[in-house]
C-alpha positions in Angstrom: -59.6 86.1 218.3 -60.8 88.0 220.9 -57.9 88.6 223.3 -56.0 88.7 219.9 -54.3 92.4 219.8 -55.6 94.5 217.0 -52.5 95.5 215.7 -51.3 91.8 215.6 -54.9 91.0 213.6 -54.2 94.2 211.1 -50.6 93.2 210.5 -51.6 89.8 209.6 -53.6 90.5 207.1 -51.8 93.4 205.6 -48.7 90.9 205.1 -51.5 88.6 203.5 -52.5 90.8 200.7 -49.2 91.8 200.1 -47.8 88.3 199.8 -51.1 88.1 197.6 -50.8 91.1 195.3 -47.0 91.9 195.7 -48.0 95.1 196.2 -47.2 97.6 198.8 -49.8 99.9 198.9 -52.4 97.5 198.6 -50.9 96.2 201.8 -51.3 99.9 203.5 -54.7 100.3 202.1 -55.8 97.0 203.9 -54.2 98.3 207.4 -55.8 101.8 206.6 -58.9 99.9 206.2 -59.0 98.2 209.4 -58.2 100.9 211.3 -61.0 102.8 209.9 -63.2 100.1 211.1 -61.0 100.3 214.4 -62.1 103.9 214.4 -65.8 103.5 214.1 -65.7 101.3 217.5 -66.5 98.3 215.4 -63.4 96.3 216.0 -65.1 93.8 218.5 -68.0 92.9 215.8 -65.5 92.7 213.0 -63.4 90.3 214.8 -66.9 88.4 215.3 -68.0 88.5 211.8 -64.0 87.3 211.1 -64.7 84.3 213.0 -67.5 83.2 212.0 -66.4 83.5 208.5 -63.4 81.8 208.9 -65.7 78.8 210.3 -68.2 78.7 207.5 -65.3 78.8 205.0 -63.4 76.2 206.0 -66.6 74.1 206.5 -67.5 75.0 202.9 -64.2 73.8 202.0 -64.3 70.5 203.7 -67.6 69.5 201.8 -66.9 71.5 198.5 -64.3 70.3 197.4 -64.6 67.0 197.9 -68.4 66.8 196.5 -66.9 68.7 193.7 -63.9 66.2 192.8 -66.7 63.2 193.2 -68.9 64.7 190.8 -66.4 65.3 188.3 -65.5 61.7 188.3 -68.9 60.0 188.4 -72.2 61.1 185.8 -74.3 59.3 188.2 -73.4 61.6 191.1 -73.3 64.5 189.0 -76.7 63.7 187.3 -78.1 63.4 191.0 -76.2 66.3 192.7 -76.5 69.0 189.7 -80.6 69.3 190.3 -80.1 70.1 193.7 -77.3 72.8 193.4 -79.7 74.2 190.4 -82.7 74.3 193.7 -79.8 76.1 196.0 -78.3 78.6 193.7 -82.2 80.0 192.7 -83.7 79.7 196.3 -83.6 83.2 198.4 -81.2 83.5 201.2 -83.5 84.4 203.2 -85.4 81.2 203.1 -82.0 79.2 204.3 -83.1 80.6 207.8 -86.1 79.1 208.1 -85.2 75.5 208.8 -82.2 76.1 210.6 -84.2 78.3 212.8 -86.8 75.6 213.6 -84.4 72.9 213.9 -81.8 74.7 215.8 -82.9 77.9 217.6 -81.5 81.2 217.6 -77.2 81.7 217.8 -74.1 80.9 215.9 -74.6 77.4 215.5 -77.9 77.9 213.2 -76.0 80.9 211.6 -73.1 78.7 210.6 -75.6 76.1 209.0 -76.7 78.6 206.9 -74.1 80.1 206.1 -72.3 76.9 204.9 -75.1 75.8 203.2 -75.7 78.7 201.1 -72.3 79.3 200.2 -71.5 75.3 198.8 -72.7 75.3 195.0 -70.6 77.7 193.5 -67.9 75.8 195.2 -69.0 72.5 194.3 -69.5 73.7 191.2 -66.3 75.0 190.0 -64.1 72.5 191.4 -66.0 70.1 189.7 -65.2 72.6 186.4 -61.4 72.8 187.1 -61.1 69.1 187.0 -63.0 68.0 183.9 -61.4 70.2 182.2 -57.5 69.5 182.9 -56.1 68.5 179.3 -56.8 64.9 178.4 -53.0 64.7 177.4 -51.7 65.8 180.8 -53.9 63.0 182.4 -52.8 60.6 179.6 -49.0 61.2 179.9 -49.6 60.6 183.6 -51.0 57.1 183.3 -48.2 56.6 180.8 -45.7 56.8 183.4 -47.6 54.1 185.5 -49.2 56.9 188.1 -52.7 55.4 189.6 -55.9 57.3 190.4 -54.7 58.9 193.8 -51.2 60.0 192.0 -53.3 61.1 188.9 -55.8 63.4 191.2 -53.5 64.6 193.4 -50.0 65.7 190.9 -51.9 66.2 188.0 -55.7 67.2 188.1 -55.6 69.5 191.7 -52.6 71.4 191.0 -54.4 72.2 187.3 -57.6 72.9 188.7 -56.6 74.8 191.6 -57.3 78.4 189.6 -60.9 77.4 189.2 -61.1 76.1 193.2 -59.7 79.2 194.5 -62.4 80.9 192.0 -64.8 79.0 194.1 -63.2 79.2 197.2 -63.2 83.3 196.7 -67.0 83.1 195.5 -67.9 81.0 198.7 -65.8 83.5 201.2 -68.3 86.8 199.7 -71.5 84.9 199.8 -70.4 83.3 203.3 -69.9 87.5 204.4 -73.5 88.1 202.5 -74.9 85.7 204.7 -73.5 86.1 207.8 -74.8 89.8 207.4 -78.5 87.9 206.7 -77.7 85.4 209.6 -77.8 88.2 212.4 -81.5 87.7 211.9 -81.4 84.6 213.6 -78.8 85.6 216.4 -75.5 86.1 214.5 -73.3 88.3 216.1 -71.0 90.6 214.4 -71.4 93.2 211.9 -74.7 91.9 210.6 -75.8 92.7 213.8 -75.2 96.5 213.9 -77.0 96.6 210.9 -79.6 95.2 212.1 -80.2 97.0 215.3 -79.6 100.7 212.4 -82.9 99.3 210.7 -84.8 98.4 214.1 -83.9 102.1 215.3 -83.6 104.0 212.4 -80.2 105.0 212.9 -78.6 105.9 209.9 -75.4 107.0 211.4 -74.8 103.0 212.8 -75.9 101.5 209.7 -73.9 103.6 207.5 -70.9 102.6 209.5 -72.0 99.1 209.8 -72.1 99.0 206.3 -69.0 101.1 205.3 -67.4 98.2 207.6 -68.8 95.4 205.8 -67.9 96.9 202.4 -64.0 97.5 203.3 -64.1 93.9 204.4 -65.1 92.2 202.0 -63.2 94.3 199.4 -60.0 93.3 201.4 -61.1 89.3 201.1 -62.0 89.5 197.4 -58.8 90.9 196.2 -56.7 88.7 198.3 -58.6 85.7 197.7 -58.7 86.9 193.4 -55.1 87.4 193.9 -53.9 84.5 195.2 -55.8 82.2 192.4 -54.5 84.8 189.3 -51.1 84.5 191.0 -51.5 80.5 190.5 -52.8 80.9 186.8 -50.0 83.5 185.5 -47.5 81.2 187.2 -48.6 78.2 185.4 -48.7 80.6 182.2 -44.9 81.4 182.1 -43.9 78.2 183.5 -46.1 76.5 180.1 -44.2 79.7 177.9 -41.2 79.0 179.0 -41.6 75.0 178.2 -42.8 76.4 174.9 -39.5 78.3 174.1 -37.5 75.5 175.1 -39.0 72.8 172.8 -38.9 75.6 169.8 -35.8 75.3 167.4 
């Protein structure tokens, strides 16, 4: 992402929030953002932060939701797995860097550990959530017309669930950003890492800028990410309305 132009990165994810939102001057507001970031000379630790998170996330994703669609099918695995989110959602982030630091060193590796690590139970959690609770009747009408697990899971329970998953997925992308910012601690580079170097220095100016970074960042990622899963749900509203007005009288 480095030798990536900035305008190409900013136009990329302007056109992503307005494919999200529909919404043209959320678009502007997210190259306006940027660019402010572009501005304060921060461009080279945002793309840093950027890839890191992309990283983490899709790691997260790889083992959330899977974990998430096993536990929903099995009480054994869920009675097992449950205690241990419970120990991962109340433990400090700042105590997730002390064994990947001793195992691992200082650098991105350790920081993406941690990262991924912290940012799996709300995942876990609520895909685990969006599956139980896809209507018994859907799953029943399914097996009615002779579909088998696989069919069932993938055409009936995912495309249901997928509101609660991208809840998780956008829950995992802010606490993967909270982290990261934690992670510079242990040799993370990116935006984390200006604010760190503010507090070592006492430079208010940096870290206020560091930190005005950070916040138009991850307002950009939340909306999008919230977007994109309320865009799912109000589809699947009007498609069940419109269902509703056909079977009517």
């Amino acid at each position: 992402m480095h030798i990536t132009p900035p305008w190409l990165i900013i136009g990329l994810i302007a056109v992503l929030g307005w494919l999200a939102t529909r919404k043209l001057w959320f678009a502007v507001t997210c190259a306006i953002g940027l660019f402010l970031i572009g501005a304060f000379g921060l461009w080279a630790a945002l793309v840093q932060t950027l890839a890191l998170l992309i990283v983490s996330v899709i790691v997260t994703m790889l083992i959330g939701i899977p974990m998430g669609i096993l536990m929903a099918g099995s009480n054994r695995l869920r009675r097992v797995v449950t205690p241990v989110l419970d120990v991962m959602q109340t433990m400090p982030s700042f105590v997730y860097l002390i064994p990947v630091l001793m195992l691992f060193g200082i650098g991105k590796v350790p920081a993406l550990f941690a990262t991924v690590i912290y940012a799996l139970p709300p995942l876990i959690r609520l895909t685990m959530l969006g599956i139980k609770q896809v209507p018994h009747e859907m799953v029943e009408a399914g097996r009615s017309f002779g579909s088998n697990h696989k069919q069932l899971l993938i055409w009936i329970k995912l495309p249901q669930a997928l509101p609660s998953i991208m809840a998780g997925i956008n829950q995992a992308v802010m606490m993967s950003l909270s982290m990261e910012v934690l992670a510079s601690m242990i040799g993370a580079p990116g935006l984390g890492e200006d604010v760190l170097q503010s507090i070592q220095t006492l430079n208010i100016g940096q870290g206020l800028q560091a930190g005005t970074a950070i916040v138009i960042m991850a307002i950009i990622i939340d909306r999008i990410t919230q977007a994109f899963g309320q865009g799912r749900r109000a589809r699947d509203e009007l498609r069940h309305s419109n269902h509703s007005h056909k079977q009517a009288p």
